[in-house]
TORKOL-4160 file (C-alpha; in steps of 0.2 Angstrom, whole numbers, padded with zeros to 4 digits, m for minus):
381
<pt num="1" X="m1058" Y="1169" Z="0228"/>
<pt num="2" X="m1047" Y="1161" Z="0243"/>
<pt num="3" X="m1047" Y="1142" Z="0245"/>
<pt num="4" X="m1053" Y="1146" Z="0262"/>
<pt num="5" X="m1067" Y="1152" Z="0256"/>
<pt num="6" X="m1072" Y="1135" Z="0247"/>
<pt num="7" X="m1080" Y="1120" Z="0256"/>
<pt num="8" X="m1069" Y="1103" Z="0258"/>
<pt num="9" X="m1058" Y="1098" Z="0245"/>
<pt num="10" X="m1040" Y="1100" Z="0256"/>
<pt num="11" X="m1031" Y="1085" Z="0247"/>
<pt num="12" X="m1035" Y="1094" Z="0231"/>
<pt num="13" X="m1031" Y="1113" Z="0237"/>
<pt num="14" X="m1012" Y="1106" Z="0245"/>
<pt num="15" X="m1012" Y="1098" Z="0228"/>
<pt num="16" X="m1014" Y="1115" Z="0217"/>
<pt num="17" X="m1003" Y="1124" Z="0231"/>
<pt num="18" X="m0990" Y="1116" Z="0229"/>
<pt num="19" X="m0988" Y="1115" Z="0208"/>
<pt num="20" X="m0986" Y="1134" Z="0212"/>
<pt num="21" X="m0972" Y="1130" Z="0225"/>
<pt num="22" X="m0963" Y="1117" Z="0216"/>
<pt num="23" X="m0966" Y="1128" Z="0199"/>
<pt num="24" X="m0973" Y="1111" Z="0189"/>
<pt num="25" X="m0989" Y="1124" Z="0184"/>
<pt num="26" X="m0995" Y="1116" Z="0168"/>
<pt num="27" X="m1000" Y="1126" Z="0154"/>
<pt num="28" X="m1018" Y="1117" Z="0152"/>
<pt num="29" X="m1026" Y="1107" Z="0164"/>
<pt num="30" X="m1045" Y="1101" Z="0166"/>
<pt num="31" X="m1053" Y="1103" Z="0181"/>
<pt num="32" X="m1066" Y="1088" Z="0182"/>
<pt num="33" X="m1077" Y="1085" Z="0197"/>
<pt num="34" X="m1098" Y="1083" Z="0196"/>
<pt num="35" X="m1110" Y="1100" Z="0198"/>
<pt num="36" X="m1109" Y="1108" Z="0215"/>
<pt num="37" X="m1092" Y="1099" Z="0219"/>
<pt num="38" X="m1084" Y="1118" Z="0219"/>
<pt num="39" X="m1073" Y="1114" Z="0203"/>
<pt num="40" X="m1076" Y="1133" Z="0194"/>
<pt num="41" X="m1073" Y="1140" Z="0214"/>
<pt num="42" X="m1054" Y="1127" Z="0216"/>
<pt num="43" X="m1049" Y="1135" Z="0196"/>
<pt num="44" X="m1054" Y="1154" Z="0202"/>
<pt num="45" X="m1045" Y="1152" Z="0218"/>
<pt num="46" X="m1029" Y="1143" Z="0210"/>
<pt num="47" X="m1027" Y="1157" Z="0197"/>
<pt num="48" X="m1030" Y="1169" Z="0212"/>
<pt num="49" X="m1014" Y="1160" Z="0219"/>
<pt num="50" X="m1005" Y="1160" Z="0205"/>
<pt num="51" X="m1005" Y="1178" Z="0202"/>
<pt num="52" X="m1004" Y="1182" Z="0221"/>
<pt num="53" X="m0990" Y="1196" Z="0226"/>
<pt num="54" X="m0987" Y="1190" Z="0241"/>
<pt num="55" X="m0992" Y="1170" Z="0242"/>
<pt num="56" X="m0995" Y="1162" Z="0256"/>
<pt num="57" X="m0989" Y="1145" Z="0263"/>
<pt num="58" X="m1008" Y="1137" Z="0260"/>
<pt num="59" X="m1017" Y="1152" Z="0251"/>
<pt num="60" X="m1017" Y="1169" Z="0243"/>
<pt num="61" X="m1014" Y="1185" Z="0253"/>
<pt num="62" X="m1029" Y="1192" Z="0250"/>
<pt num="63" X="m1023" Y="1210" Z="0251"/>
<pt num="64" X="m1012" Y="1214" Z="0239"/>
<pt num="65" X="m1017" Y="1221" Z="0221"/>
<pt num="66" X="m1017" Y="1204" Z="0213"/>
<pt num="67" X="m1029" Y="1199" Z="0224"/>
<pt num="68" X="m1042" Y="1213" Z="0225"/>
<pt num="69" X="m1043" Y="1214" Z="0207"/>
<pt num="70" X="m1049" Y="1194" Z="0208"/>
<pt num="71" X="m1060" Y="1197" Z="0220"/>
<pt num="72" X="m1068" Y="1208" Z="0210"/>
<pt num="73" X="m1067" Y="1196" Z="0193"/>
<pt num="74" X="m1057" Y="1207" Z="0186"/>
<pt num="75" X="m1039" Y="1207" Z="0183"/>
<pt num="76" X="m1033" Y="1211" Z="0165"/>
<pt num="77" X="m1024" Y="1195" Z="0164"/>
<pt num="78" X="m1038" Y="1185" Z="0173"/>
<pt num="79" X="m1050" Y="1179" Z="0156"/>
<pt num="80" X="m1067" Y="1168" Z="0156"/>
<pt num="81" X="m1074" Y="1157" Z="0144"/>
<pt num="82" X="m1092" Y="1150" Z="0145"/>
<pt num="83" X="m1108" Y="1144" Z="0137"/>
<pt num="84" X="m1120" Y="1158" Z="0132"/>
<pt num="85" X="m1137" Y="1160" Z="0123"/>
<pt num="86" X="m1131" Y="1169" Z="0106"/>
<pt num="87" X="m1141" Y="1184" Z="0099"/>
<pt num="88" X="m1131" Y="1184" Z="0085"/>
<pt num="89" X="m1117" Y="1174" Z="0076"/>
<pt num="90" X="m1104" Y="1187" Z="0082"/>
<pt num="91" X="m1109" Y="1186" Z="0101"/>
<pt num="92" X="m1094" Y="1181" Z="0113"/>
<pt num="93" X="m1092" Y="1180" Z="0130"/>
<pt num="94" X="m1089" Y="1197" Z="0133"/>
<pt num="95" X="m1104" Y="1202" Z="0127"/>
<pt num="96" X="m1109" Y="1193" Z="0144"/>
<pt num="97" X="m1095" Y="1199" Z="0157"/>
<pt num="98" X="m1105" Y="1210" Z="0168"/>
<pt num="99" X="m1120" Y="1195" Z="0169"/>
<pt num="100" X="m1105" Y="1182" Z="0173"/>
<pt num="101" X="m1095" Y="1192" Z="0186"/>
<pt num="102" X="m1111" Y="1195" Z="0197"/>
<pt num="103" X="m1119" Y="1176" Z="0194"/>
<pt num="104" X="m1102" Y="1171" Z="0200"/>
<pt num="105" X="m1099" Y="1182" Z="0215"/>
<pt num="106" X="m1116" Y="1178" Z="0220"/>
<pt num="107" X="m1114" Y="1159" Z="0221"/>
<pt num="108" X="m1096" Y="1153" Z="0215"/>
<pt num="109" X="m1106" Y="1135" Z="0215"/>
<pt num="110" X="m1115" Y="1141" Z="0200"/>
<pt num="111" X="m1122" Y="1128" Z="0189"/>
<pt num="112" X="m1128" Y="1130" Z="0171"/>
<pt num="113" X="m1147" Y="1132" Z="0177"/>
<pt num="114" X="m1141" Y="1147" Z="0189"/>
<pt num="115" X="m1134" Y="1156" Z="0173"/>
<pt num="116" X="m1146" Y="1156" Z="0163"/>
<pt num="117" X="m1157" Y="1162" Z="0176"/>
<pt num="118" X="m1145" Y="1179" Z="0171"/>
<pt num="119" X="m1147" Y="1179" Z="0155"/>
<pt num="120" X="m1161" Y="1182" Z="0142"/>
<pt num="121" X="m1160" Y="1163" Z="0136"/>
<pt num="122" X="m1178" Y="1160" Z="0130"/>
<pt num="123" X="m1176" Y="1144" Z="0121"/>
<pt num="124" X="m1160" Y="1144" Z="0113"/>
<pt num="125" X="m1146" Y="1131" Z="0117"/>
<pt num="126" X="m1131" Y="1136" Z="0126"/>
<pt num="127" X="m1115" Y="1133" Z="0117"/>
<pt num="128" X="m1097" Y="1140" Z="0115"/>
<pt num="129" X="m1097" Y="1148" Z="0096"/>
<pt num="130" X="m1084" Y="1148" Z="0085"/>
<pt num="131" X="m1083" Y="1168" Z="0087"/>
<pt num="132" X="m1078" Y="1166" Z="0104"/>
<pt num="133" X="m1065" Y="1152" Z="0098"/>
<pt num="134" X="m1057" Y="1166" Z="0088"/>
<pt num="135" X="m1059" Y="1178" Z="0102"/>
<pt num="136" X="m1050" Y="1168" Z="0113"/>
<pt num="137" X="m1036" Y="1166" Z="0101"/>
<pt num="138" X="m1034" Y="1188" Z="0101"/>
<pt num="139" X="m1035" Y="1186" Z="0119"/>
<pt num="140" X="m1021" Y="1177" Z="0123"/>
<pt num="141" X="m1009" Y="1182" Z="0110"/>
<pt num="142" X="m1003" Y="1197" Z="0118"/>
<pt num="143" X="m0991" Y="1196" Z="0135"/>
<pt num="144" X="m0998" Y="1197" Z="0151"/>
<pt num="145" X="m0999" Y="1216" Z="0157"/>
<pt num="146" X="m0997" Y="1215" Z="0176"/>
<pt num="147" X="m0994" Y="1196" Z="0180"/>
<pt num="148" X="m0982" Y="1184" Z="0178"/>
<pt num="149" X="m0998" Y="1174" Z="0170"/>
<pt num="150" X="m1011" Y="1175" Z="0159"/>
<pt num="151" X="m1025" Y="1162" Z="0161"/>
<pt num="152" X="m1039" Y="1158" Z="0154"/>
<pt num="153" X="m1055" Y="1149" Z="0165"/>
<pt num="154" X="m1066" Y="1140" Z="0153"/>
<pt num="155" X="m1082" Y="1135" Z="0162"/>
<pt num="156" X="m1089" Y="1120" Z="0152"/>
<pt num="157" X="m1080" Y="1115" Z="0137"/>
<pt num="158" X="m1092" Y="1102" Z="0134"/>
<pt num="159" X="m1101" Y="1116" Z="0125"/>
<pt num="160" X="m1089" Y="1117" Z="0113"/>
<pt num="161" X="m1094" Y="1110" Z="0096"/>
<pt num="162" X="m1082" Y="1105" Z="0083"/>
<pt num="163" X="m1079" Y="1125" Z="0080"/>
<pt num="164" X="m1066" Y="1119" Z="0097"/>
<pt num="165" X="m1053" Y="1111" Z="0087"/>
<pt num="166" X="m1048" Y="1129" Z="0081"/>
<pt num="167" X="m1041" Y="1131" Z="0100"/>
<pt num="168" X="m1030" Y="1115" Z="0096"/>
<pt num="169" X="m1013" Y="1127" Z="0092"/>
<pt num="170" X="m1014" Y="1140" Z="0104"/>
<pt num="171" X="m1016" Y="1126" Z="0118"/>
<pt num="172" X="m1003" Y="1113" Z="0112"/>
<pt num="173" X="m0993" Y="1129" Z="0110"/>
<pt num="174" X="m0997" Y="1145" Z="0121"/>
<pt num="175" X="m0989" Y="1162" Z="0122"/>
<pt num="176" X="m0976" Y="1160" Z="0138"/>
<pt num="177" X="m0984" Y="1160" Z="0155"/>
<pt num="178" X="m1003" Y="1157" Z="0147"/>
<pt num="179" X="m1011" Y="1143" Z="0157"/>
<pt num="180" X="m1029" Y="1136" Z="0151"/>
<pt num="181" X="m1039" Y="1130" Z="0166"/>
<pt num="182" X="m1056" Y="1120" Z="0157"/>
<pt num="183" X="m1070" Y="1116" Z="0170"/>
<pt num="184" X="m1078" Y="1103" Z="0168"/>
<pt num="185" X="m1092" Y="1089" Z="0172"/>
<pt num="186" X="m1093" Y="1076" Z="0161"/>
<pt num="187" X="m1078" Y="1068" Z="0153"/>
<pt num="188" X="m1085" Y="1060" Z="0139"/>
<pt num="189" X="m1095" Y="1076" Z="0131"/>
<pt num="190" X="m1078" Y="1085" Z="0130"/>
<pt num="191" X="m1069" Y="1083" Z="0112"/>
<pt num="192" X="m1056" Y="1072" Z="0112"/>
<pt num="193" X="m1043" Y="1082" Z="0103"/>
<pt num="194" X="m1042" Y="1095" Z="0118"/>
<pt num="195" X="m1045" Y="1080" Z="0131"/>
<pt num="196" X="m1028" Y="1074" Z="0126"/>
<pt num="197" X="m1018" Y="1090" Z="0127"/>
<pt num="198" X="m1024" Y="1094" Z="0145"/>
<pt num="199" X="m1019" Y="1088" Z="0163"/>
<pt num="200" X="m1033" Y="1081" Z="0172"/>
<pt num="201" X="m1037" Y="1086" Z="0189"/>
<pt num="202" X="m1052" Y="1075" Z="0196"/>
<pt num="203" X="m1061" Y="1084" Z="0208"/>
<pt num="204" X="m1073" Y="1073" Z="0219"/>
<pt num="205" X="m1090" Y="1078" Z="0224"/>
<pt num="206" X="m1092" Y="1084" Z="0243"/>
<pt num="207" X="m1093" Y="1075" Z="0258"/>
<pt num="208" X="m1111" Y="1075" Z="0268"/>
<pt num="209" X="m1099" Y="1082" Z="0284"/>
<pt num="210" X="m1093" Y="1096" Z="0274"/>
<pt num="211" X="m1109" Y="1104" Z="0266"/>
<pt num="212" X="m1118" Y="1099" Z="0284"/>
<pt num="213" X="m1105" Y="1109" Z="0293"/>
<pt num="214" X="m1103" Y="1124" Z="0278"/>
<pt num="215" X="m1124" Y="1125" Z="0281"/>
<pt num="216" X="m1123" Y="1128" Z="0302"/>
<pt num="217" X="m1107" Y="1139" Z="0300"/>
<pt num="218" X="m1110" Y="1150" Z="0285"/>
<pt num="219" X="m1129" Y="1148" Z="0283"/>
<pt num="220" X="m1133" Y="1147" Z="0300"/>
<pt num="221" X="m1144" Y="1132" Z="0300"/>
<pt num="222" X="m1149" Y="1120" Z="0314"/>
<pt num="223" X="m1140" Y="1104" Z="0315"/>
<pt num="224" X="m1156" Y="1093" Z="0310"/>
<pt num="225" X="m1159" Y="1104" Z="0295"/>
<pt num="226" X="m1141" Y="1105" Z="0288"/>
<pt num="227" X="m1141" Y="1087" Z="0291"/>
<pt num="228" X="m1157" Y="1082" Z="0279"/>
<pt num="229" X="m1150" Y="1096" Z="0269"/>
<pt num="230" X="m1134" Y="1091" Z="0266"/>
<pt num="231" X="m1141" Y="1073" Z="0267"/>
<pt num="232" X="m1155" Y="1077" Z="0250"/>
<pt num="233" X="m1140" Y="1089" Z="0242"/>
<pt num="234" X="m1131" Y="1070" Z="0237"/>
<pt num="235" X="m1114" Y="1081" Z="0235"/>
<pt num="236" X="m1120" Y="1095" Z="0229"/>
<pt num="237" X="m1119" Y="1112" Z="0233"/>
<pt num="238" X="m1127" Y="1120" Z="0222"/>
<pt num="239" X="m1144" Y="1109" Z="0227"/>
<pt num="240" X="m1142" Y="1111" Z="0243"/>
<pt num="241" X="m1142" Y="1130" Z="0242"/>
<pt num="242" X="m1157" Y="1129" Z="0232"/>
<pt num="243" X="m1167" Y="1120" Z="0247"/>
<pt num="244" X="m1161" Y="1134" Z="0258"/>
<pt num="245" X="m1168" Y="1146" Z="0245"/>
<pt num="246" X="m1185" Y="1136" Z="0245"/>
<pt num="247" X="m1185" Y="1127" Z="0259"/>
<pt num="248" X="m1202" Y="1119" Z="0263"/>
<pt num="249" X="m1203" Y="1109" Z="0281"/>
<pt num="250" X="m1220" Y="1097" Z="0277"/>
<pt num="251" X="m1211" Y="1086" Z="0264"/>
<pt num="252" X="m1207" Y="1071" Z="0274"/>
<pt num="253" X="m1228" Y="1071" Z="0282"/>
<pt num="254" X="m1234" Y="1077" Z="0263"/>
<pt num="255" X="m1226" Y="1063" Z="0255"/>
<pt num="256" X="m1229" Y="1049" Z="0267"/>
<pt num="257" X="m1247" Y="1054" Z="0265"/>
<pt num="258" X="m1244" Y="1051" Z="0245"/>
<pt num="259" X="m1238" Y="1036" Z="0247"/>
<pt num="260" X="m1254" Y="1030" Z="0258"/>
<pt num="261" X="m1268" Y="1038" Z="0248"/>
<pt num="262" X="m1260" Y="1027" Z="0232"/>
<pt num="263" X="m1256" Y="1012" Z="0242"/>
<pt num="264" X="m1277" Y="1013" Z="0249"/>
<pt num="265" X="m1283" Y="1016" Z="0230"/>
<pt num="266" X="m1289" Y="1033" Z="0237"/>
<pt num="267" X="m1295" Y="1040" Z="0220"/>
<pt num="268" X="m1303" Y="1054" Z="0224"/>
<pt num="269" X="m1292" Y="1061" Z="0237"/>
<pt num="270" X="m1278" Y="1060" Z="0226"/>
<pt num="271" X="m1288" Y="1075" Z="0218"/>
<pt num="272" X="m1283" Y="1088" Z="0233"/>
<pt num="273" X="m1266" Y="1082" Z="0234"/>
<pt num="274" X="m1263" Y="1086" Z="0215"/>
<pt num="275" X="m1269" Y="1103" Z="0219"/>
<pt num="276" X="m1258" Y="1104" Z="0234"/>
<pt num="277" X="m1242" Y="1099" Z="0226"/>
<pt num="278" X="m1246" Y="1109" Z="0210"/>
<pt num="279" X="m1247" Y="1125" Z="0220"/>
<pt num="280" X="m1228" Y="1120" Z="0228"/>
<pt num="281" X="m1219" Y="1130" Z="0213"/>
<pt num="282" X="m1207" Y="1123" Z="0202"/>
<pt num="283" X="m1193" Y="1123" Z="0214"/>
<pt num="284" X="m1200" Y="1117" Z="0229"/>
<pt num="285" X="m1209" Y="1102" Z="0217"/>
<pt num="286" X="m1192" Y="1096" Z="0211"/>
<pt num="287" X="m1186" Y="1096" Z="0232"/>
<pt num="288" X="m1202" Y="1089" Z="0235"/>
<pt num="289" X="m1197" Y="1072" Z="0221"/>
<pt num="290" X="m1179" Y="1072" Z="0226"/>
<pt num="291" X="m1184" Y="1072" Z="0245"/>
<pt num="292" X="m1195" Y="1055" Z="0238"/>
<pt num="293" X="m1181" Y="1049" Z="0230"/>
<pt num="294" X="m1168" Y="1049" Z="0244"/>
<pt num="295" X="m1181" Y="1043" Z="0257"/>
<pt num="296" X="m1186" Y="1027" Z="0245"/>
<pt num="297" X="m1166" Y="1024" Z="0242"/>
<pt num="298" X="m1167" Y="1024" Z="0263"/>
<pt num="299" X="m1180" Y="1012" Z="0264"/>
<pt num="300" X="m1170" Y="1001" Z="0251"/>
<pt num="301" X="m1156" Y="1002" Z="0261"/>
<pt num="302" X="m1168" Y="0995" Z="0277"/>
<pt num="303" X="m1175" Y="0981" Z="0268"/>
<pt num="304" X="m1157" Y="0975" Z="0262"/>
<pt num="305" X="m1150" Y="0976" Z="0281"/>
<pt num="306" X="m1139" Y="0990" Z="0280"/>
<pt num="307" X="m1148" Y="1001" Z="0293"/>
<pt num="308" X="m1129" Y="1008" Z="0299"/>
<pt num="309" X="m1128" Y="1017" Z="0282"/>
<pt num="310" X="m1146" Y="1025" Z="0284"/>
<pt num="311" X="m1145" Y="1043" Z="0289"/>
<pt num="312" X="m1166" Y="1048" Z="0293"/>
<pt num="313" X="m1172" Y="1056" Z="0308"/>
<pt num="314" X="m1178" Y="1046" Z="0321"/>
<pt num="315" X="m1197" Y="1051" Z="0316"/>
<pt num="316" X="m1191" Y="1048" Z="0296"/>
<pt num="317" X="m1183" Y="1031" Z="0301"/>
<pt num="318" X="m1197" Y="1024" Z="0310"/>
<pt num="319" X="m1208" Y="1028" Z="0297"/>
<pt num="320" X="m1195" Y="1021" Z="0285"/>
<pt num="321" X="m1195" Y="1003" Z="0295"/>
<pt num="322" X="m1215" Y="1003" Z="0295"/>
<pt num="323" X="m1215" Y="1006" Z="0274"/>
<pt num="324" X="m1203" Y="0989" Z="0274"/>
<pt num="325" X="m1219" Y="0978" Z="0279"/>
<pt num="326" X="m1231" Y="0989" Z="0262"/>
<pt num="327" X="m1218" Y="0985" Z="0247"/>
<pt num="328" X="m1202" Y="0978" Z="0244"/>
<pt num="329" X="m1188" Y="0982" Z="0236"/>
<pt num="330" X="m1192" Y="0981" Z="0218"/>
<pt num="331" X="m1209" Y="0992" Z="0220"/>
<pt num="332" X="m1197" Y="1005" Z="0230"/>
<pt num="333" X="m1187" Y="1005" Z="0215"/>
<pt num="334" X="m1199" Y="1007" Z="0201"/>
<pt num="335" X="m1207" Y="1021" Z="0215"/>
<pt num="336" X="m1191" Y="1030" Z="0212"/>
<pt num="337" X="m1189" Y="1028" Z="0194"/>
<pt num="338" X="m1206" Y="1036" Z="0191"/>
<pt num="339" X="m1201" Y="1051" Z="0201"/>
<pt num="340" X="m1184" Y="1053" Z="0192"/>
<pt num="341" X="m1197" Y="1055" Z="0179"/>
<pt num="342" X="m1207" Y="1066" Z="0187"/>
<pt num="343" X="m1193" Y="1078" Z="0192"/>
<pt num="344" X="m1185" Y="1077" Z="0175"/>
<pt num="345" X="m1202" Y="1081" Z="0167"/>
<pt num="346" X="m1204" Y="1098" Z="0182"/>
<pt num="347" X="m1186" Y="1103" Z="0178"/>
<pt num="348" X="m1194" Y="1105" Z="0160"/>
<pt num="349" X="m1210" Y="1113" Z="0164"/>
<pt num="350" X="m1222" Y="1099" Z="0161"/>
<pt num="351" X="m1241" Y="1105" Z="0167"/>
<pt num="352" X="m1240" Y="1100" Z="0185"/>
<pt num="353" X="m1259" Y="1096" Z="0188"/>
<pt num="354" X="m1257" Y="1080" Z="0173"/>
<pt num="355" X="m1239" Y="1077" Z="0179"/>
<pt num="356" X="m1244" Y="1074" Z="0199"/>
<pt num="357" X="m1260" Y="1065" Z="0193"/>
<pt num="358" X="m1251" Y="1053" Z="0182"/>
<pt num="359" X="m1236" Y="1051" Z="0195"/>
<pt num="360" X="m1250" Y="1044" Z="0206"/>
<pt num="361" X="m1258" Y="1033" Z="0195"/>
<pt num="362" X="m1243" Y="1024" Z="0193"/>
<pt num="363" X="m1238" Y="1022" Z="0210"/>
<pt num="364" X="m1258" Y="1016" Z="0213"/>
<pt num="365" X="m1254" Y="1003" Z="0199"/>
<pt num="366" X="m1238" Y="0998" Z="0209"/>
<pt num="367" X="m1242" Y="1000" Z="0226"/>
<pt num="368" X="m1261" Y="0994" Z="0226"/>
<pt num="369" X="m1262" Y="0981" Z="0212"/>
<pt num="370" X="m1242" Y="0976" Z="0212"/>
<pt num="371" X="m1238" Y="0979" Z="0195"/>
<pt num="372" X="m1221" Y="0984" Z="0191"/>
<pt num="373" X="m1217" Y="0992" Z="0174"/>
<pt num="374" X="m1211" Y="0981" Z="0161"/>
<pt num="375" X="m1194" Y="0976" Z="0162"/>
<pt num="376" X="m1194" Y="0974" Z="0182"/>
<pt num="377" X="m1201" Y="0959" Z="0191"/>
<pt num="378" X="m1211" Y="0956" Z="0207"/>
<pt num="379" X="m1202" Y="0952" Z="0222"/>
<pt num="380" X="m1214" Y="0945" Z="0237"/>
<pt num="381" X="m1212" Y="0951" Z="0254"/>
């Protein structure tokens, strides 16, 4: 992995670059940025750097043996460590290599929810056991064979349980030249004994320029479609590769048309759309809510006055300015709060058919009769 190859982040890339250059490379640092911000892409490519023959003023050659062995996942001083669905007490990572180096070549903006789609996870947690503490340990306690480095990527330390603490020694004090990179999203999930003993390197999530232009240059999308895209994605990556994947055209006319069969009280039509959007599939229902959810944050944004941060279509906008004289901004609100709901209930496999229906009824309740769920007030237009 290059850092050319990764979309956005410069300040962050010339960052990493030059700790190499001015050898300040820390032993362990934590790579923190949100899902889809490229975090587990910036800690291949750095280690790729780091281990380059032949280094380049802002990048890896590329070409030399280093490299190729990287490209491929695998180097013999290039380790992972991530969360896995344990068979048995003794599993590790390894166990899990071949899976790993293919859902990672495939989509180096892999979340959790792409792994497991790699894995035989039926229902079991994912977690980092203390087997593959101890196997880490063995790992890094021999020198490295071709590098100057060693490293170790761990992809999620939040998964580490308590069974973590037995890593405390050999990251506080590593065999020369070893270097931990932990990737991470969320901060406060991490143990705190291992928090303390790293360098934190914040990544942030990416620009709407950045994933807009990656999806007309590398996906060969149309400007308007890499623009809702990119719009809908929020910063991630990883989302908006799954709405290329499932990509469905009619959301903005299917859900307008939701909005009016609830705001008419239209019962028994609400019956066909239920059918409709159940036969959607799971991944183009979740696209379907969060298209929902950013077109009501829109329309907020309208009826507080700050069209000039408003990004819709002209088709969308117009609709968007016409649903400002149907519902303020509380009913928009408590709109979106029941499809978060809904899209957390779909990410989890509720039964779509009740899921739709009851979505509707509670959007009739707020649209039709104004009433907000408990907690929120009515504001009049």
């Amino acid at each position: 992995m290059q850092f050319k190859q990764i979309i956005g982040q410069k300040a962050v890339k010339q960052r990493l670059i030059n700790t190499v250059k001015e050898n300040r490379v820390s032993h362990a640092q934590l790579f923190l940025g949100p899902e889809g911000s490229g975090s587990l892409a910036l800690a291949v490519a750095y280690a790729q750097y780091i281990s380059c023959e032949d280094q380049q003023p802002d990048d890896s050659c590329g070409v030399c043996s280093s490299c190729r062995k990287y490209q491929k996942l695998a180097h013999p001083d290039l380790h992972f460590s991530y969360p896995f669905f344990a068979k048995d007490a003794k599993d590790t990572a390894l166990n899990f290599i071949e899976q790993w180096r293919e859902a990672f070549l495939t989509n180096p903006y892999l979340s959790l929810d792409n792994w497991r789609s790699y894995l035989d996870a039926e229902n079991k947690q994912a977690n980092i056991n203390i087997a593959e503490c101890h196997q880490i340990i063995k790992k890094l306690s021999f020198k490295p064979f071709e590098s100057a480095y060693k490293i170790l990527i761990l992809w999620l330390p939040e998964y580490l349980d308590k069974e973590g603490n037995a890593l405390l020694k050999i990251i506080e004090e590593p065999q020369p030249n070893t270097v931990f990179l932990l990737v991470a999203q969320n901060q406060d999930q991490i143990l705190n004994t291992i928090l303390s003993r790293t360098q934190l390197v914040k990544i942030p999530a990416l620009g709407f320029d950045d994933i807009k232009q990656a999806l007309i240059k590398n996906y060969h999308q149309q400007e308007l479609a890499a623009s809702e895209i990119a719009y809908l994605s929020n910063g991630k990556f990883t989302e908006a590769m799954t709405m290329l994947d499932h990509e469905d055209k009619g959301f903005h006319a299917l859900f307008v048309h939701w909005l009016r069969l609830c705001y008419g009280n239209k019962g028994l039509e609400i019956f066909p759309f239920v059918d409709r959007a159940a036969k959607l599939g799971r991944e183009n229902q979740k696209n379907f809510l969060r298209y929902g959810i950013s077109f009501l944050r829109e329309c907020c944004l309208i009826m507080a006055g700050a069209d000039s941060l408003v990004h819709l279509p002209p088709a969308e906008l117009e609709t968007g300015q016409k649903m400002t004289g149907v519902m303020n901004l509380a009913m928009a609100q408590a709109i979106s709060t029941e499809l978060e709901k809904a899209h957390y209930h779909v990410e989890r496999n509720a039964n779509p058919k009740i899921l739709f229906l009851d979505v509707s009824l509670q959007i009739i309740k707020i649209l039709s009769f104004k009433t907000l769920p408990q907690g929120t007030h009515y504001i009049p237009n």
